[in-house]
Structures are given as C-alpha cells and as structure tokens.
N, C-alpha and C positions, 0 to 999 in steps of 0.2 A: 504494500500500500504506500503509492507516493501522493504527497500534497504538495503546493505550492504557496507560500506568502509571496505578494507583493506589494512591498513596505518601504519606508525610509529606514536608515541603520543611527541608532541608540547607542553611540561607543558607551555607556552607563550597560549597556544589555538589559537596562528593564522594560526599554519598549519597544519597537519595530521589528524588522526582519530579525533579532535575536535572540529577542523573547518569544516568538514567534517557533524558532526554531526548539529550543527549549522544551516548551508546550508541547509540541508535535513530538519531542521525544519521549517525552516524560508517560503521554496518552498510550504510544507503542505505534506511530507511521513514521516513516522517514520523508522529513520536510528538505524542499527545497528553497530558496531563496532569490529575489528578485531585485534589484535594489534603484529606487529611484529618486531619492536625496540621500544625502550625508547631514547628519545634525551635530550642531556640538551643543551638548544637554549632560544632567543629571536628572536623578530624579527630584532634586529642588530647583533648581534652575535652568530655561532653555539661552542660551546662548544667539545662537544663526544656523541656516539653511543653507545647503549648496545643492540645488536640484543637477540631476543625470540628462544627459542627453536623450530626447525621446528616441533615435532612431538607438541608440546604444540600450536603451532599456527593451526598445521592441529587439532586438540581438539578442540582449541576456534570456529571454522569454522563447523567444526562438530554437536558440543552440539548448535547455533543458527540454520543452518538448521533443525534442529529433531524439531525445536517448531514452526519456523517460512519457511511459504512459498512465499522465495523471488527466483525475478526473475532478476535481476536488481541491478549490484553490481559495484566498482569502487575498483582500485586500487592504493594505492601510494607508499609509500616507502619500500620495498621492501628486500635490502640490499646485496641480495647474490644468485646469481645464483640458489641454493639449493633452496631457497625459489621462487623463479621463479616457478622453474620448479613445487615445488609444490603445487602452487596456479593456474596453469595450468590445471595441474590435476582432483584438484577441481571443475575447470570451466566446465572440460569434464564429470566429473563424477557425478554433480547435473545441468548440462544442464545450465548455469548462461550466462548470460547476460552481457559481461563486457566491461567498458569503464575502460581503462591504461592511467593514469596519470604516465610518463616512470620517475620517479623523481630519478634524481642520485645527482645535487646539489642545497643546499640550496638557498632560495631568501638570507639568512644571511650570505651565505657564505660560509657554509660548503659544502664538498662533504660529500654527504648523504651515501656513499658506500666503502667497502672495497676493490671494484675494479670496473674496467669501463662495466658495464650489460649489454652494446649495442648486444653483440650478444646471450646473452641468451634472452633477450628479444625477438628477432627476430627469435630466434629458438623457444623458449617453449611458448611464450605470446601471441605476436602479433598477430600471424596464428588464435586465439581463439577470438579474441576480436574482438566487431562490434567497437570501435574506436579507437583510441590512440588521446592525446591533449598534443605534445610535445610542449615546448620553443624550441628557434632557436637553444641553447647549444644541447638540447636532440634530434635536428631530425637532427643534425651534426653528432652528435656519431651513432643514429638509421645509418645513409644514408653515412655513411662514407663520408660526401659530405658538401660543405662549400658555406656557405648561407649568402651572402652580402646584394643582394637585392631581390625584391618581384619575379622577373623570376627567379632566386637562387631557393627561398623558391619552386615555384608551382614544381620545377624538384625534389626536394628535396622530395616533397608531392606524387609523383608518381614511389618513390622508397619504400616507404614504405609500409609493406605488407598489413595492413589493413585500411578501411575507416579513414579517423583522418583530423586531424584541426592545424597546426604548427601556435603556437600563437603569438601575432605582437608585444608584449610589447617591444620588442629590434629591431621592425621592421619599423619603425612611426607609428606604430598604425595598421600596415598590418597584417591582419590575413589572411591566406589560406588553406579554406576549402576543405576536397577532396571526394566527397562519388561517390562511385562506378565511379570513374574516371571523373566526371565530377568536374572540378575546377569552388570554385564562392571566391569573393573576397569581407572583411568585413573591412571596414577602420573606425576606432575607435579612434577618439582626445584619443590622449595622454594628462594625466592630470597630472600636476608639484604636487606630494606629495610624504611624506613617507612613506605614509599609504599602502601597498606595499605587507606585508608579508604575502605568503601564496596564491595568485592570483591563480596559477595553480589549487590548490585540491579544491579550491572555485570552478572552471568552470567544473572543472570533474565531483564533486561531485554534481553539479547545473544539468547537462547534465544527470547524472542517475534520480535526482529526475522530471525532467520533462518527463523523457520515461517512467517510472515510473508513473507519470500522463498520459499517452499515445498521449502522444505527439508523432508527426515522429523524425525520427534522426535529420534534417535537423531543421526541428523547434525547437528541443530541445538546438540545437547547437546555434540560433539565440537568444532565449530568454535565453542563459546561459550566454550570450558575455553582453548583455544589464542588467543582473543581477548584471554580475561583475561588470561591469561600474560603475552603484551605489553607488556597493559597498564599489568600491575602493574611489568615490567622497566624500562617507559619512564617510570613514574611519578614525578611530581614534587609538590610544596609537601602532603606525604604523603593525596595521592591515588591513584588511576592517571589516564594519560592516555587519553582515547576513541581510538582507536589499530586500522583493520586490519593 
C-alpha cells in the first residue's frame, strides 16, 4: 500500500510532507512525498515561504507515479492558485484519490499563502476530492460563512462542495462530519497542551492511510480523530507524536 502527501516541508517535522510521512508510517503504508514550498517554521513561530516551481512539482508527481501504483493521496500546502489548479489536474489525469487538507495558515502563525485560495480551491480542488478536513479558519474562507457555534459549523459543512469533516479544535472539541449529506457529530475533550503543531496534516494524512488500508470513508475519519487524540496527548517538543 502506497500513498502520497502533497505538502510544503516543516524543517521542525511537525507539519507538512514530514509529519505526513511519519503518520503514514506509524498507520503501517508506505508514504511518499511531494514537495511544493520550503518553510522556515517551528512549531511556535513561522518564519517565510519559498514556493517550488510548478513544472518541477508536476516532475516530482510525475517520476513517483511511473514507479509507484498509488491510489490514495493527501494534500496540504499548496500556496498559489497555479498550483491548485495543477494538482487538480493530476488528480484527473492518474484517476487519485484525494483527501484536501485546505491549509492556508499556520498552527504557528503564519499565513501559509500569498493570497487567500478559498476560491480556487472551490473551483479546481474540491469538485475532485472524496474529502476536505478544514479548521473552522478554512471552512470560513471555503463557505464565505462565519462559524461560532456547532449549528454554524453543520450549515457551514453543507456548503461545501465535497464530502469533508470541519474540525472542532476551536470548536470545544466539536467536530462535524459531512459525507454524502448526512451530518454525525464527534465530540472530543479538548486536552490543555502545546503539543499542538501540525494536528490538521496528522488527521489528513491518518485518513488516507486508513482508506489506504481499506477502510470506509467514515471509518477512516473515526479512527483518524482517535489517532490524533493520542497523538496530541502523547505529544512532545510541541508536536504530537506518530503514535497508534
């Protein structure tokens, strides 16, 4: 079983393509990697952004499908519309399988982007992906729509164009699930730490390795929520740990 993240790289490794990777090993697939910025970040503070060349990033994506037959791939940071649209492409053009992690800002801080993606998302991505796993920030921008509390979120969850999960860490712990319209609700203690950075591409990334095991959506979304959990409890140097 291979996957694919295509992500910006975290020299910290608590978020991007290497916590990504991590994830992917910890579940039991073998991840591959895509990479299309460089960040200089911790997990307390982001630094700057150096985006990849899009014809180099469509290369990297290129030369691991010619070896490897994956079905089952994850996105994260992204950066520019251009690169949207042509990681869209891709998805249509080797048939992929993809869960959108919509990541525009950092857990540290930084806006991860040189402008706000909400609608190229929604135009080139979304429409192609069996999920999205926005925070409440990203399914504000996705839904033009402002989410206070959990009946907020589920209106929020059925404006968005495809299956997805708006996740509850800014919500008490309320996550809202949406797959093919029908809304289920995951309430999750919130747990007092810093260990913090990086939670989103953890549960993306967790969620392709278990459909990747063949898991259903819905299961894969439940045992990626209770991964986190973990992860985040056994978290250290304010990460979490890759942790079943």
């Amino acid at each position: 079983m291979i996957v694919m993240s295509i992500a910006g790289v975290d020299p910290s490794a608590g978020a991007g393509v290497l916590t990504d990777i991590k994830t992917f090993q910890a579940i039991g697939v073998y991840g591959t990697g895509i990479v299309t910025a460089l960040t200089a970040q911790n997990p307390y503070k982001f630094f700057s952004t150096l985006p990849i060349a899009e014809d180099y990033i469509s290369e990297q994506i290129d030369s691991v499908l010619d070896a490897y037959d994956v079905e089952f791939i994850k996105t994260g940071m992204l950066y520019s519309p251009d690169i949207i649209k042509l990681v869209s492409q891709k998805i249509k053009e080797y048939n992929l399988k993809a869960v959108v992690d919509p990541v525009m800002v950092a857990t540290s801080g930084g806006d991860l982007t040189k402008q706000d993606l909400a609608d190229a998302f929604n135009k080139y991505l979304l429409p192609k992906a069996i999920l999205t796993t926005p925070n409440i920030t990203e399914a504000e921008r996705l839904t033009d729509f402002e989410i206070k509390t959990a009946e907020d979120a589920i209106k929020a969850s059925e404006k968005i164009v495809c299956d997805n999960i708006i996740t509850g860490g800014h919500l008490d712990g309320i996550n809202t699930i949406n797959i093919d319209g029908n809304i289920t609700i995951k309430k999750q203690e919130l747990i007092k730490t810093d260990n913090l950075h990086g939670t989103g591409c953890n549960l993306s990334a967790a969620i392709v390795a278990y459909l990747a095991k063949e898991n259903t959506l819905e299961d894969s979304i439940f045992k990626s929520l209770d991964y986190v959990y973990e992860s985040i409890k056994n978290g250290n140097y304010g990460t979490l740990i890759a942790k079943l």
